[in-house]
Each structure stands twice: as structure tokens, then as C-alpha cells.
Residue, then its C-alpha position, 0 to 999 in steps of 0.5 A: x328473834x334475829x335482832x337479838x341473836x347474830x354471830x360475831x366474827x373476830x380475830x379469833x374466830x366467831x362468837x355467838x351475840x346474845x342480845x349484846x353478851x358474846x357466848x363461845x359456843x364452839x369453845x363449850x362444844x369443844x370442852x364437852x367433847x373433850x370431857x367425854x373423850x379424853x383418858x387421864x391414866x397418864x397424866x397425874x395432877x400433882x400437888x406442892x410435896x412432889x420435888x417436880x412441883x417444888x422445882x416448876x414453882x422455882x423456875x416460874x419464880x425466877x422467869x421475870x422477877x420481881x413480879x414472877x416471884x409472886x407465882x401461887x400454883x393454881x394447879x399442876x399437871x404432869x405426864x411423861x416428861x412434861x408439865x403444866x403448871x397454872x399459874x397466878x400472880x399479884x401483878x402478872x397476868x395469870x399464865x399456864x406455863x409448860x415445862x419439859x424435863x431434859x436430863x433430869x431438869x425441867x425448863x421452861x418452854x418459853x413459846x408455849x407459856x399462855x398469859x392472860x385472861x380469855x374472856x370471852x373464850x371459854x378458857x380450857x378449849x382456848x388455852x389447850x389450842x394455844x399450847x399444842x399450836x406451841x407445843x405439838x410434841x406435848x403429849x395430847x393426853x396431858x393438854x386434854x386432861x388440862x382443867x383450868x382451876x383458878x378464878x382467873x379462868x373460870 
């Protein structure tokens, strides 16, 4: 039995080998107890008719053109004054980009943009450790509420 199992330790942390397929049990730990723990009353997942959203989108678009102008919202997600929009592109690795509304504009928080693929990570407890390492002020409430929705985390 313990040929085929064994932990695998990375730069990242450790990984549970299963006759040779990486699994992140820590990571779906951590999801599930996210799920059963966390309150979304604050934080609303927005859709294309909000002008935040329409606003976000722009300034994504506009963050590293030509590529960036590709930008499809895979979701978006508010609370308070803040925003995280997923994010996927036809060149560009897919991002979750965070966003801060200062005097009635949103910007981008330029240190607390995700990009890449997370395999073999599970992506939602991954991302969310990345972004409050990055963000800490962010409200924790709208990082637990976070669900990554596009094929590119999945």
C-alpha cells in the first residue's frame, strides 16, 4: 500500500501521490470548510447590467492590450468596495483580478491579480490564499464567498 501512496512536497506545499496522480487534500479540506462556514450576506455575485461590472470589464481590457482586450467575465463578485472579477482571455492566461473603488472609481489592485492555471491545486482555497496574502484589507467575507466558475479552474 505505501508504494502507491506518499506525500509529495513542493514549493507550494505537500501533495498526496496516488499511484503517481498529485491530489491536494489540504486544498479540499479547506474548500469544504470554507463552504460550511462562510456568510455571503455582503458579498453579491454581479452580472454585465451593474455599471461596476461594465466598468471592471473596461479596465481589464485595457491592462495589458492587445491580449487583455479579449477579456470574457467568467464571474464577478462585489462586497463593500471591492471586486473580484474572473477572468478569461484568447491568449492570456486566465486571472481573478481585484479591484478597489477610491472616490467613486474602481482601480486595479495591481499585486493582487491571480493568473494562471492551478493544477494540481484545488483552485478556490489556492486563489483565495494567494489574494489575501495580497490583499489582507480585502473583506474576508468576499475572498470566502469567492467560487471559481470558469472551465479554466475547474
Amino acid at each position: 500500500m505505501l508504494t502507491h501512496i506518499h506525500v509529495v512536497r513542493t514549493e507550494n506545499g505537500n501533495l498526496l501521490s496516488i499511484d503517481g496522480r498529485e491530489v491536494d487534500v489540504l486544498g479540499e479540506v479547506k474548500n469544504h470548510w470554507v463552504a460550511l462556514n462562510r456568510n455571503c450576506k455582503d458579498v453579491t455575485v454581479m452580472n454585465a447590467d451593474k455599471a461596476a461590472y461594465r466598468q471592471a470589464q473596461d479596465l481589464i481590457q485595457a491592462y495589458s492590450p492587445p491580449n487583455s482586450q479579449s477579456a470574457k467575465i467568467a464571474s464577478a463578485w462585489s462586497s463593500d468596495r471591492w471586486l473580484l472579477m474572473e477572468v478569461e482571455f484568447d491568449e492570456l492566461l486566465p486571472a481573478v483580478v481585484t479591484l478597489k473603488e477610491t472616490n467613486g472609481e474602481f482601480t486595479i489592485v495591481p499585486h493582487a491579480v491571480w493568473s494562471g492555471y492551478t493544477h494540481p491545486w484545488v483552485a478556490a482555497p489556492f486563489i483565495r490564499d494567494y489574494l489575501y496574502r495580497q490583499a489582507p484589507d480585502m473583506p474576508s467575507a468576499l475572498l470566502k464567498c469567492f467560487t471559481p466558475q470558469s472551465q479554466s479552474f475547474q
